[in-house]
N, C-alpha and C positions, 0 to 999 in steps of 0.2 A: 509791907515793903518787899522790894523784889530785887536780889542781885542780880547780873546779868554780867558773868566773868569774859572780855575781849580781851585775849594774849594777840600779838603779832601771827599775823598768819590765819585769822578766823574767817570763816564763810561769811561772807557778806550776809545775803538773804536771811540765811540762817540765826544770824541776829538782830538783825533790826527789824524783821519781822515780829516778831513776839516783843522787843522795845513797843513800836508802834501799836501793836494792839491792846498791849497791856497798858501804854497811857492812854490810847481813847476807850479805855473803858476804868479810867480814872483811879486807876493805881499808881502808887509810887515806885518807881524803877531807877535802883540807882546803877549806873555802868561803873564797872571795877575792872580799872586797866591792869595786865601784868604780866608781870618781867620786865622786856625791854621797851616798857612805855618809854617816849620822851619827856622831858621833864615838864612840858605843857600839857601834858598828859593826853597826848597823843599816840592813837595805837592803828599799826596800817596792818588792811586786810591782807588776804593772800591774793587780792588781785590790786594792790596799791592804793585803795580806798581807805582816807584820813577819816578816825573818827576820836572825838576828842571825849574821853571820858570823864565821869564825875570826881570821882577818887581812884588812887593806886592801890594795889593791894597791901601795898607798908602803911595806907592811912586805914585800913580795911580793918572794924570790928563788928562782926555778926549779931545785928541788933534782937532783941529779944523781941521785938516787932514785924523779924523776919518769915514773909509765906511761902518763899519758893526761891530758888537759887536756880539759877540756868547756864547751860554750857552747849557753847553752840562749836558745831564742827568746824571743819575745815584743815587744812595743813598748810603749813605746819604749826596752825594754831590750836591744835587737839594735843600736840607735843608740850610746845609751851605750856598749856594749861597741867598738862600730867606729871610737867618735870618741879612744877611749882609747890612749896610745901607749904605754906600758907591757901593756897589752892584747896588740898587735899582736908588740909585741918578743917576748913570751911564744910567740905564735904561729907566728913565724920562727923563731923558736930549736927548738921542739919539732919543727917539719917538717924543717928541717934535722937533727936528729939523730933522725929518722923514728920518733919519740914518739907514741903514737896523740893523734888530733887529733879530738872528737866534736861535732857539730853539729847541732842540730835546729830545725824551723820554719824563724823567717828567717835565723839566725845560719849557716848555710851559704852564702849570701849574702857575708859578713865574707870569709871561706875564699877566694870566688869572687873577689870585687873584690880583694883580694892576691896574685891569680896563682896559688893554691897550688890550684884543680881542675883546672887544665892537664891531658889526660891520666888525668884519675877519670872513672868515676861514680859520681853522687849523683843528690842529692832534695832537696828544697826545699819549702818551704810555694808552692804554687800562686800565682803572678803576682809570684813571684822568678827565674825561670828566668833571665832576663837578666844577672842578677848573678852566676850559675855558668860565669863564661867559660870555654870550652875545656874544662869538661865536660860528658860524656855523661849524659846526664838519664835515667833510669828509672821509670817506673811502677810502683814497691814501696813501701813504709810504709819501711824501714828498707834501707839501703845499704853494706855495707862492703868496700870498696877498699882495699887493701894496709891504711896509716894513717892514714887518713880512711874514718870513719864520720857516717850522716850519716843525718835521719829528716825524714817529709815534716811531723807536726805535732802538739800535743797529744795527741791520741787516738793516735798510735805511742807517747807516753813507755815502757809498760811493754816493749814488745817492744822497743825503744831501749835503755833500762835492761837488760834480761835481755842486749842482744846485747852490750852491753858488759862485762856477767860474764863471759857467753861466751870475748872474745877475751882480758878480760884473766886468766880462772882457766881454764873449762874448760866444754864444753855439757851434760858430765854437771851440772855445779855450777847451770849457768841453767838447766836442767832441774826440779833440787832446789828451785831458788828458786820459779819458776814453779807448780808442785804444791803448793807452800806457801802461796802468795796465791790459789791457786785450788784451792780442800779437793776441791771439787765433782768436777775433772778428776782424780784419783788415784783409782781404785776402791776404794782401801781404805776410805778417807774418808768416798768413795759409798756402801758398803755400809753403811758404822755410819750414815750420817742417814736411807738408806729405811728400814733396819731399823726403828730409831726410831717412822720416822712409819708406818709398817706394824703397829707394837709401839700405839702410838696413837691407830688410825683408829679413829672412833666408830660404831657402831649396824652394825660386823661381820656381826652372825647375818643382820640383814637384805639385806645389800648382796651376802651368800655367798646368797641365794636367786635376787635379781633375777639374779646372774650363772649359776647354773644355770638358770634360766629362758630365757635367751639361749641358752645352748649347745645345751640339748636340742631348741630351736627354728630353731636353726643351718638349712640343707642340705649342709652338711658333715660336719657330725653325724650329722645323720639318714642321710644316704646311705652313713655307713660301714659297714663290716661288722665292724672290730675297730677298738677307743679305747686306744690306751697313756695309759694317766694316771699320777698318782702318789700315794704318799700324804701325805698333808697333815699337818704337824705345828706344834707350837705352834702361832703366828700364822700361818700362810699362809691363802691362800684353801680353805676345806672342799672336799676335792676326793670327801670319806667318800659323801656323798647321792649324785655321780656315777658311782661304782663300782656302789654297791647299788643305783642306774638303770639304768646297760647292765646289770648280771644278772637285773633283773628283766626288761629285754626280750628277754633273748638275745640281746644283742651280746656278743661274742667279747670279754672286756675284758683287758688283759694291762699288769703293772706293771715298773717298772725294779728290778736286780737289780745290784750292783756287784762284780765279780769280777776280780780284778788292775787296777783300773785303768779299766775301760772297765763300760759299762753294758749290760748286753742283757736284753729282756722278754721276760717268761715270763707265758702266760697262770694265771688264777686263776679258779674255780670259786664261791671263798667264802671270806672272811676268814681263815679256820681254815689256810687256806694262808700265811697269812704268818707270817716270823718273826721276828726282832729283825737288821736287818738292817744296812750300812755308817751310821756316825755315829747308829746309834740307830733309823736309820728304818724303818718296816715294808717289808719285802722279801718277794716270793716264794720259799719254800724251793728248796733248790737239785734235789726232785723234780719242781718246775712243766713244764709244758712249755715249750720256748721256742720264741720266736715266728721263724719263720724267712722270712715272705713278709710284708713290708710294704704289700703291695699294697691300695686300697680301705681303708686306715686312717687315724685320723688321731691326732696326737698330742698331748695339751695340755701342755706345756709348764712348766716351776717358771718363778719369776724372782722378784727382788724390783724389779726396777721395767720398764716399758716407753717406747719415747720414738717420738716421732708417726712416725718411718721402722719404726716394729716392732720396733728393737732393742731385744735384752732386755738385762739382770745376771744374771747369777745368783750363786752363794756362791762362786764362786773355785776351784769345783775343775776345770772344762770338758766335763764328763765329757758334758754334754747339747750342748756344740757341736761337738765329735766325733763323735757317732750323729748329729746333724742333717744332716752336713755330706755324706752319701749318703744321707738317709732321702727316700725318693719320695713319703710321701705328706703330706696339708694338717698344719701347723704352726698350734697356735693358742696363744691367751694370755687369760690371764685376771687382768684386772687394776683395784684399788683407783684411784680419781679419785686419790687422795693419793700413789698413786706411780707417776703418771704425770708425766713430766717432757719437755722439748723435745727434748734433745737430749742423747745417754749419750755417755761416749766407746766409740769402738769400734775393732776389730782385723781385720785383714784374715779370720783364721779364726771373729769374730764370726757367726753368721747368725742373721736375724729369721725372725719370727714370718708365716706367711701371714693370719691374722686375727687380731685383738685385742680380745675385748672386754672393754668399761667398764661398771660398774655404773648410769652417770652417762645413757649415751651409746643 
């Protein structure tokens, strides 16, 4: 069980944050109004947000089922909570029976002026440091010391919230929670929204010209002597016109071929060379030649989205960040305005793109 003390005047975020995480990761949270609840047991933030709690602190006994007690900042709801002495009992009792004890903004403060950071560190909303007697202050968003935990300010609540799933279930579980509020940061997630808007993009035929236009105008391009590309299917960027460009010039052009696992290019002569290859795609038959000197080439790359440092996604199978990852020559990308995005997640065996280009750009 989990207290969660709101006096009048508490930080909004600051607490329903960690309310919220701590039920969707199937704990019982009980809210404890106090002082001047209303008798409906209603308690308003310091920005005029109603929030109706479970029990007052006059019904309040600290169950012996108790895992953590929480105090969330704000003003002059960190006052409220300090000036309350059923507050404080609560506070003592749990330290002494080394209860996790969580605090954010000013309410670390409460902690300090009671003697109980003797010996921690913590963190505090900025121009409370005085009030954390006897402990050690750190420069982090979030602090956890034996059973006190502790967060510097509104803008920590989430990673406050998550760190308390953490100690009180498990980091695989705040992990789960975190990938859930943030679809974006889980690639699987990522993949189904670029797809989408890649599935989407409007006036394609044209946007697939202006970017062969850029390439074949490259000097990387131009200066190669062999183009590993690929072939383009459903939605992707038309990579078709740029095959039947290097063979019109007599560039060496040579495509991926997927064979246990790993991909290796085999030059092609003319379309007639391929044949229904891994997940459908056109492949070079297994008579192509392959390509065995990388040297003076360059690669264009699949993805479905690119982010401003040049990392790519691609479908999840790695197969192209494994050949990248000793391939010598220029790496390039070609890519839709609409799925280009700031910032992807990435992996240590991730590798970008040496050039990127934009239909936009």
């Amino acid at each position: 069980m989990v207290y969660v003390f709101l006096a009048d005047g508490f930080e909004e975020i600051e607490a329903i944050a960690p309310i919220d995480m701590l039920r969707r990761a199937k704990r019982e949270v009980v809210c404890v109004g106090v002082g001047s609840a209303k008798t409906d047991g209603v308690v308003t933030s310091a920005r005029g947000v109603c929030v109706k709690t479970d029990i007052s602190i006059d019904e309040f006994v600290l169950s012996d089922e108790c895992e953590m007690l929480i105090l969330p900042g704000g003003m002059p709801g960190t006052l409220n909570l300090k000036a309350n002495e059923s507050v404080r009992t609560a506070i003592n009792a749990c330290a002494e029976r080394g209860i996790y004890i969580a605090a954010i903004c000013a309410a670390p403060s409460i902690l300090g002026e009671m003697g109980l950071l003797k010996g921690f560190k913590a963190v505090c909303y900025p121009g409370f440091e005085k009030s954390l007697i006897g402990a050690q202050i750190l420069p982090m968003s979030v602090v956890h010391d034996r059973n006190i935990i502790t967060a510097v300010s509104a803008g920590a609540s989430i990673e406050f919230a998550l760190k308390l799933v953490e100690v009180l279930d498990s980091r695989a579980k705040a992990a789960q929670l975190y990938n859930d509020i943030n679809p974006l940061k889980d690639k699987t997630n990522l993949r189904k929204m670029l797809s989408a808007a890649r599935k989407t993009c409007q006036e394609r035929e044209s946007k697939d010209k202006v970017l062969f236009q850029k390439l074949v105008c490259c000097d990387a391009f131009i200066n190669a002597k062999t183009v590993l590309c690929y072939m383009s299917v459903n939605d992707e960027i038309d990579t078709k016109e740029i095959v039947n460009y290097c063979l019109s010039q007599k560039k060496k052009v040579a495509l991926p071929r997927v064979d246990e696992g790993k991909i290796n290019f085999f030059y092609i002569n003319d379309f007639k060379d391929l044949e229904v290859g891994f997940r459908g795609i056109p492949a070079p038959s297994s008579d192509c030649e392959i390509v065995s000197d990388y040297r003076d080439s360059v690669c264009i790359v699949p993805a479905l989205a690119f982010d401003r440092k040049n990392h790519r996604i691609g479908y999840g199978g790695g197969f192209y960040d494994r050949f990248l990852k000793d391939y010598p020559g220029i790496k390039i990308g070609l890519c839709y305005s609409s799925n280009f995005v700031d910032e992807l997640p990435t992996q240590e065996h991730d590798v970008p793109v040496d050039l990127l280009i934009r239909e936009d750009l």
